[in-house]
PAVEX-393390 format. One record per residue (C-alpha): x, y, z. Coordinates in Angstrom, 1 decimal. Each point is the difference from the previous one (the first is absolute). Example, Ala and Ser with C-alpha at 12.3 -4.5 7.8 and 13.67 -1.06 7.14 Angstrom:
PAVEX-393390
<x:12.3 y:-4.5 z:7.8>
<x:1.4 y:3.4 z:-0.7>
END
This chain:
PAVEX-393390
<x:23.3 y:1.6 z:-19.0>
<x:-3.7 y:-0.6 z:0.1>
<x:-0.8 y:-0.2 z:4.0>
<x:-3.7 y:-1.8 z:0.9>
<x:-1.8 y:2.1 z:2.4>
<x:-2.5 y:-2.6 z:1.0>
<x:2.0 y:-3.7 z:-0.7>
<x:0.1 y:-2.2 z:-2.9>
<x:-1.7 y:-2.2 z:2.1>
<x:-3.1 y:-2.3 z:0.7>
<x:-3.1 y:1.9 z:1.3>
<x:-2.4 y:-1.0 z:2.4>
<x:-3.3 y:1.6 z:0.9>
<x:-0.7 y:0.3 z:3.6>
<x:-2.2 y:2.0 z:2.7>
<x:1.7 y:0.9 z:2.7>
<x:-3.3 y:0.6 z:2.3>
<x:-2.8 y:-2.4 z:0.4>
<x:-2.4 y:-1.0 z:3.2>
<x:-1.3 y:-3.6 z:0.2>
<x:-2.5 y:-1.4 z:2.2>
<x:3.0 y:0.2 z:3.1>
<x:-1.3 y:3.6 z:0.3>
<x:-2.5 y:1.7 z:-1.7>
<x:0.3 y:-1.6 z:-3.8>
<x:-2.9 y:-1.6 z:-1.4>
<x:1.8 y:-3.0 z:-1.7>
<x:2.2 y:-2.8 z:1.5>
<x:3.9 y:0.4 z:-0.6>
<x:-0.6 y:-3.2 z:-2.5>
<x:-2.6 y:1.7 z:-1.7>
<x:1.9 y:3.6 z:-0.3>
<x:3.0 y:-2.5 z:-1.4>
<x:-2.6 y:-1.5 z:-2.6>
<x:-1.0 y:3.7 z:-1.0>
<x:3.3 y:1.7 z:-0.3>
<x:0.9 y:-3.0 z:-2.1>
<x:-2.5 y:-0.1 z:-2.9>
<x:0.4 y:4.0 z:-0.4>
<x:3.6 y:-0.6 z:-0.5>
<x:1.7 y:0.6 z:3.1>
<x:2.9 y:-1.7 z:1.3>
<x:0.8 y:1.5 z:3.5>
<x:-2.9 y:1.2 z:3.0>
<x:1.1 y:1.8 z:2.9>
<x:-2.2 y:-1.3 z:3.1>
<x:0.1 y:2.8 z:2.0>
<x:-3.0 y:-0.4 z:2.5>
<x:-0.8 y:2.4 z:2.8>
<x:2.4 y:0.1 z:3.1>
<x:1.2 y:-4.0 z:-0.5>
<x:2.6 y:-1.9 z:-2.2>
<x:-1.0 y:-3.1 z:-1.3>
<x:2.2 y:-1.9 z:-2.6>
<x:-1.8 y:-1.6 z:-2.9>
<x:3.2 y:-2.6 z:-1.1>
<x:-2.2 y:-2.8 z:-0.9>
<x:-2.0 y:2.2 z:-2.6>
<x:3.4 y:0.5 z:-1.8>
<x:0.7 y:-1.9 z:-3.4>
<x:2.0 y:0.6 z:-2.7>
<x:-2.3 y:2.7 z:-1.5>
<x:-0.7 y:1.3 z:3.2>
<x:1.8 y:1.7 z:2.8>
<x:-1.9 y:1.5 z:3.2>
<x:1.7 y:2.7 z:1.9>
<x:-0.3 y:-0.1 z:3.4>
<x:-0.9 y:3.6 z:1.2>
<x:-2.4 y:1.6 z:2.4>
<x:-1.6 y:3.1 z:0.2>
<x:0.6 y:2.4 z:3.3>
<x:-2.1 y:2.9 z:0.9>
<x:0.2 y:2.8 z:2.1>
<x:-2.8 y:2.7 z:0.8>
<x:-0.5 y:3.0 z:1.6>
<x:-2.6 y:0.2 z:2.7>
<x:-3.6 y:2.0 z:-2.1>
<x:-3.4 y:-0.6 z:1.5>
<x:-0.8 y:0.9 z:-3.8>
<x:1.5 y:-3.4 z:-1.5>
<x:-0.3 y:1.2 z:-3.7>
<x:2.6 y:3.2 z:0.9>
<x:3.0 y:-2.3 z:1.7>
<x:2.9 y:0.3 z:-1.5>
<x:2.0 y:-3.6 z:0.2>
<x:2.9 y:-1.4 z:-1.4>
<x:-0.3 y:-3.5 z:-1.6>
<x:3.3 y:-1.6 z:-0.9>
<x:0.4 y:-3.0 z:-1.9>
<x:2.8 y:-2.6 z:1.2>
<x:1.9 y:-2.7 z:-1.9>
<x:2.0 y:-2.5 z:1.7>
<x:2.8 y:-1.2 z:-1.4>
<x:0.0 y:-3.2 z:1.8>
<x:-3.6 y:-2.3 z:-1.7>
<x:0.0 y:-1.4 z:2.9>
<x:-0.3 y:2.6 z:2.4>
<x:-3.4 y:0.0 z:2.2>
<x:0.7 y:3.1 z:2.3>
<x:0.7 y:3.3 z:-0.7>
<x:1.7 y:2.6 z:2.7>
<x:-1.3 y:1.4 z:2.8>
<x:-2.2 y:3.3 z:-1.0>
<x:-1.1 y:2.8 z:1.3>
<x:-3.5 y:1.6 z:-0.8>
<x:0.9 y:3.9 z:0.6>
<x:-0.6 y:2.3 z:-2.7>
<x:3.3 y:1.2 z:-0.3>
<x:2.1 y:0.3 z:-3.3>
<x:3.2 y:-0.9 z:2.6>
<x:-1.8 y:-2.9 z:1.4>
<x:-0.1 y:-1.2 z:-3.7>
<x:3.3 y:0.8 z:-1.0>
<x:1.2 y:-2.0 z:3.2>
<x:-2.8 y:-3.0 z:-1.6>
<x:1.2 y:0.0 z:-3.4>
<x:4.1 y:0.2 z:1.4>
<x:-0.6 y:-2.9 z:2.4>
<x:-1.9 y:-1.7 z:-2.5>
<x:2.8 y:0.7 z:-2.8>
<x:2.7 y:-1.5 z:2.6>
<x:-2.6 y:-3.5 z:0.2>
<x:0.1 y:-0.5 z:-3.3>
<x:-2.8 y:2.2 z:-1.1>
<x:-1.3 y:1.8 z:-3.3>
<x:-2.0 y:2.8 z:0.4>
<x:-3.1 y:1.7 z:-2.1>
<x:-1.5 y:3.2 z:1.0>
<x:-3.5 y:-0.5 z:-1.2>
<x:-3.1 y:2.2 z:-1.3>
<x:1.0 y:3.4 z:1.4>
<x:-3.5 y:1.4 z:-1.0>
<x:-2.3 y:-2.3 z:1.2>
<x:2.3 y:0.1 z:3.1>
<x:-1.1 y:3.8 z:0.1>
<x:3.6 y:1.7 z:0.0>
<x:2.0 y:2.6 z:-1.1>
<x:3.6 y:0.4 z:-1.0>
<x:1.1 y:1.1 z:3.2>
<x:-1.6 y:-3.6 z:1.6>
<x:2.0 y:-2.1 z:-3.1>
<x:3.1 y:1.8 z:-0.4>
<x:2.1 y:-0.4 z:3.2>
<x:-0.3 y:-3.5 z:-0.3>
<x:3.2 y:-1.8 z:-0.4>
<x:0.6 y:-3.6 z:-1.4>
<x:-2.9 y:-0.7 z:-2.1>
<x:1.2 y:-2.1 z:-3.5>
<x:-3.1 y:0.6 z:-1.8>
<x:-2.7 y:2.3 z:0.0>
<x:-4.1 y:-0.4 z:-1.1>
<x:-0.4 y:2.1 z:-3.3>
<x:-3.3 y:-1.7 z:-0.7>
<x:-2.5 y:-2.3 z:2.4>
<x:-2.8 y:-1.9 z:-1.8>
<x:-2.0 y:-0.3 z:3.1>
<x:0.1 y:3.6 z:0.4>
<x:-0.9 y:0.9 z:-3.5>
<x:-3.3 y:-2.2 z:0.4>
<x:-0.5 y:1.5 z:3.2>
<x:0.1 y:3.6 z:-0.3>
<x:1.6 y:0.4 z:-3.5>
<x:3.2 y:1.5 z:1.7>
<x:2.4 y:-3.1 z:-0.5>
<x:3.1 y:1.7 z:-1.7>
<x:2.9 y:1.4 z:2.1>
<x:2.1 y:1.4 z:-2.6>
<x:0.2 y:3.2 z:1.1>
<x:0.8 y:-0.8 z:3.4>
<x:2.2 y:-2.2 z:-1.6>
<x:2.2 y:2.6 z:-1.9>
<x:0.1 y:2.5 z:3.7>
<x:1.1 y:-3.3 z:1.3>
<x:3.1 y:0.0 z:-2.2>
<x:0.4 y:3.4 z:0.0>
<x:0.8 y:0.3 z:4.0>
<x:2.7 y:-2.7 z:-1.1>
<x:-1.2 y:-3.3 z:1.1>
<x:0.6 y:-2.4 z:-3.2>
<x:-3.0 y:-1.9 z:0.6>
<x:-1.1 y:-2.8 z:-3.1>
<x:-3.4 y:0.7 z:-1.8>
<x:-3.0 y:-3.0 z:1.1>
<x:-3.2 y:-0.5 z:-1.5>
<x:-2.3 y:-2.3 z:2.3>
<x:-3.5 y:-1.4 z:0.0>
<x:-0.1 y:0.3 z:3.6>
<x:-2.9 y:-2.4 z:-0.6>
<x:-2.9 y:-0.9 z:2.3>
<x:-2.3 y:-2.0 z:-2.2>
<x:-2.9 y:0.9 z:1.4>
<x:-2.2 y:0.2 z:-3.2>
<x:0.6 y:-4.0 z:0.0>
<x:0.8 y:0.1 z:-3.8>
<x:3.5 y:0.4 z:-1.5>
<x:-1.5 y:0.7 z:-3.3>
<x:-2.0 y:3.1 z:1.0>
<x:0.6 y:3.7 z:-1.1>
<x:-0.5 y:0.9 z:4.1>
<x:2.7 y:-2.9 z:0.8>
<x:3.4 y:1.5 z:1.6>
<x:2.4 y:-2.6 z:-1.9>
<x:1.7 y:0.0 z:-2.9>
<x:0.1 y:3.9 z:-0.3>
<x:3.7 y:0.8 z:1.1>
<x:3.1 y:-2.2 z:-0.2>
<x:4.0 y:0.2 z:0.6>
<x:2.1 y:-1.7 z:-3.1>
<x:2.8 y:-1.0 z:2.0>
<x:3.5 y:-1.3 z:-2.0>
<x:1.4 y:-3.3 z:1.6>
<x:2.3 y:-2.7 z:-1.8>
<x:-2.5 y:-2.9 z:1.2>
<x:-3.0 y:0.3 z:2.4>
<x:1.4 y:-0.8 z:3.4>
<x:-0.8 y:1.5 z:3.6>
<x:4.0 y:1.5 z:-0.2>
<x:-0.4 y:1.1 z:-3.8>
<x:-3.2 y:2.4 z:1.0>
<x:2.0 y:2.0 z:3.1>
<x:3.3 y:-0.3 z:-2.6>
<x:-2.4 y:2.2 z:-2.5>
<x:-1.0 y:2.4 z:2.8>
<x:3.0 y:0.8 z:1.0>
<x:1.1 y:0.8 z:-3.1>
<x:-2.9 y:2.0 z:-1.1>
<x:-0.7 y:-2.2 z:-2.9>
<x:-3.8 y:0.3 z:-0.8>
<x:-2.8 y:2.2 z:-1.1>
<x:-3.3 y:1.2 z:1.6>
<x:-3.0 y:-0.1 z:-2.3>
<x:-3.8 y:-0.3 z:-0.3>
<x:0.3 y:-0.5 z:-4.0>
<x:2.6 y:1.0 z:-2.5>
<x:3.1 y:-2.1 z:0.1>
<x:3.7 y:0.6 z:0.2>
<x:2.1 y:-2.1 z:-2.8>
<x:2.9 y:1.8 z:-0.5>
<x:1.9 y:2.8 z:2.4>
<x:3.3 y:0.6 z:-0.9>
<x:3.0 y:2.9 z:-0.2>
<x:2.7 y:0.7 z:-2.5>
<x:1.7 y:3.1 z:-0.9>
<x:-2.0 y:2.4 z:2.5>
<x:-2.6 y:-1.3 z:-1.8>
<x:-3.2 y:-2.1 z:2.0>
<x:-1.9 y:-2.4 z:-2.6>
<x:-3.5 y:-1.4 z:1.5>
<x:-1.9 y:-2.8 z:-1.7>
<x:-3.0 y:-0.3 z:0.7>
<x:-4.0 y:-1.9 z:-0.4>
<x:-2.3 y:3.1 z:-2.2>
<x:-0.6 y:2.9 z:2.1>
<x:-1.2 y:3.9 z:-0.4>
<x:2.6 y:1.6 z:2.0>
<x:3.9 y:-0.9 z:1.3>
<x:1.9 y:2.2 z:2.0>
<x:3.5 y:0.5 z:1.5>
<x:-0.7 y:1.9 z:3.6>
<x:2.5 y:1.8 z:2.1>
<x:0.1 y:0.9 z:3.5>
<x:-0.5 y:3.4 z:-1.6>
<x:-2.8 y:1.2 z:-2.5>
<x:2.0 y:-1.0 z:-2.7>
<x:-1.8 y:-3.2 z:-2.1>
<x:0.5 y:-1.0 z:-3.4>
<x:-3.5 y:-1.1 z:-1.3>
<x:-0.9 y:-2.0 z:-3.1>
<x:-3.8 y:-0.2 z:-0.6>
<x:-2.3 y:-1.4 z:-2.8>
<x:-3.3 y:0.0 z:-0.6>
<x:-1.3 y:-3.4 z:1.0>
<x:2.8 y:-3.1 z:1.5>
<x:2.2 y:-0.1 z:-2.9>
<x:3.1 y:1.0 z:1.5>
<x:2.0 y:-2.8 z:0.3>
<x:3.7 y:1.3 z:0.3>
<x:2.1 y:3.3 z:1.5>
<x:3.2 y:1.7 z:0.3>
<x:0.9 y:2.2 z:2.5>
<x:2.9 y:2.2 z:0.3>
<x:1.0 y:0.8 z:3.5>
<x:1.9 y:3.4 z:-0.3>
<x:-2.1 y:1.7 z:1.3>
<x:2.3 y:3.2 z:0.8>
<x:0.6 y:-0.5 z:3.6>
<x:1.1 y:-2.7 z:2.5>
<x:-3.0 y:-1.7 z:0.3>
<x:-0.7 y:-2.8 z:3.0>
<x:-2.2 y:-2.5 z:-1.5>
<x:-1.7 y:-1.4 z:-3.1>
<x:-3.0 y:-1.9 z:0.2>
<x:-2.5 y:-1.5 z:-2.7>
<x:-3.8 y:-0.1 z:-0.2>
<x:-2.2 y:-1.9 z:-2.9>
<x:-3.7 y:1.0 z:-0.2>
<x:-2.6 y:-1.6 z:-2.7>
<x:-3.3 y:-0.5 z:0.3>
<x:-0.4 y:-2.6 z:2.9>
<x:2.6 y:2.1 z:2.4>
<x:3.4 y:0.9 z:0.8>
<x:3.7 y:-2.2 z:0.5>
<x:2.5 y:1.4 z:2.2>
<x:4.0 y:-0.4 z:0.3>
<x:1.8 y:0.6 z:2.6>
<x:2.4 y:3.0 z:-0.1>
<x:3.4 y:0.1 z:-1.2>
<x:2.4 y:2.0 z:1.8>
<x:2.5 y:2.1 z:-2.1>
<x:2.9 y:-2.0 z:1.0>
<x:-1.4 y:-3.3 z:-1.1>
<x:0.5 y:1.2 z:-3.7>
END
């Protein structure tokens, strides 16, 4: 029996970090709403620095605003440029919210484990966000616990410094065991004033997230259930397994691949986005721990979560 990886389900485009004029955003939370809309979007994150503002009345029925905010913590550098910080990305569950926990500013990977636990327990999602612009290494990201989804590509930081993706740290993150979800973000500023300029940090990654309607409840439902995509152009329209056998669907791209947590990848390239469909056999001669799928084509790259062995 044919088992859907990502959901026969509706999908709805969202971005999942976004800064307003309530921190250091350019454009009004109405205008950001006006913005995401005409490109498409259905669902915008507002996670402004260190505060958690709900946006209830911007909601409509082709539009849902998550409440979120966005924590930081940074290590003490007279050299700003070389601290290392985290930057975590919460979601409350509750619209309504308008206070997040108590925090604490230490650089400390246990003082943000205890964060993101705490938070978790209030009703809390959390993001760990742009872990090169945040200037770490592996042994900064990896002992940190509780995280559901994890940066693989930051618009803002692509315009900034052309370093936006996090894929690699992404796939170390998996690899130490932590099962975090795949999120592309603008992380968008605004500050060019003009959504329709090249140098303009929207509109370049998105989450597809799977929900039966688009409803506050619906968006966490789909989180928790890993049902969506990371991308920053091709498109998902069909994962799927049947007889140890994955099929992917897909918008025209150059390359597909099936990754492990090993070395082993099954690649399918062409010359030019024509590839449009894949199969994937998954014996790969050993007890592997995880399957995961990656989509490249000429714009950029779409991410699936991974698949653990026993899912299949």
């Amino acid at each position: 029996m044919k088992k859907f990886l990502l959901p026969n389900k509706p999908q709805y485009k969202a971005n999942l970090h976004c800064h307003s004029t309530l921190s250091d955003g350019k454009y009004t939370p109405e205008q950001l709403k006006a913005n995401y809309k005409a490109a498409g979007y259905s669902i915008l994150a507002y996670s402004d620095h260190n505060k958690l503002v709900p946006h209830t009345d911007l909601k409509d029925a082709d539009f849902l605003p998550i409440t979120a905010t966005e924590i930081d913590m940074t290590e003490y550098n007279p050299v700003w440029a070389n601290a290392r910080t985290y930057h975590i990305n919460f979601f409350s569950s509750d619209e309504n919210r308008t206070e997040f926990i108590p925090v604490q500013r230490a650089y400390d990977y246990e003082v943000a484990n205890d964060m993101i636990k705490r938070a978790a327990d209030a009703g809390f999602v959390a993001q760990y966000n742009h872990p090169r612009w945040s200037w770490q290494v592996a042994s900064d990201f990896t002992p940190l616990k509780g995280c559901k989804l994890f940066e693989v590509f930051n618009t803002g930081c692509e315009k900034e410094m052309a370093n936006g993706y996090g894929n690699y740290e992404y796939e170390i993150m998996l690899k130490a065991g932590e099962p975090v979800l795949p999120s592309a973000t603008d992380d968008n500023h605004n500050v060019c004033g003009d959504p329709a300029s090249p140098f303009d940090d929207s509109f370049g990654g998105w989450d597809m997230m799977y929900m039966d309607k688009l409803e506050y409840g619906e968006f966490f439902k789909a989180v928790e259930q890993g049902a969506m995509y990371a991308s920053t152009g091709p498109a998902f329209k069909e994962l799927s397994y049947e007889n140890g056998v994955i099929h992917l669907e897909c918008s025209p791209c150059y390359q597909v691949l099936l990754r492990t947590e090993s070395r082993y990848t099954r690649v399918v390239n062409a010359h030019g986005d024509t590839i449009t469909s894949a199969d994937f056999n998954l014996d790969f001669g050993y007890d592997w721990d995880f399957v995961r799928v990656e989509l490249h084509d000429a714009k950029g790259m779409a991410f699936s979560r991974a698949f653990k062995h026993k899912e299949f």
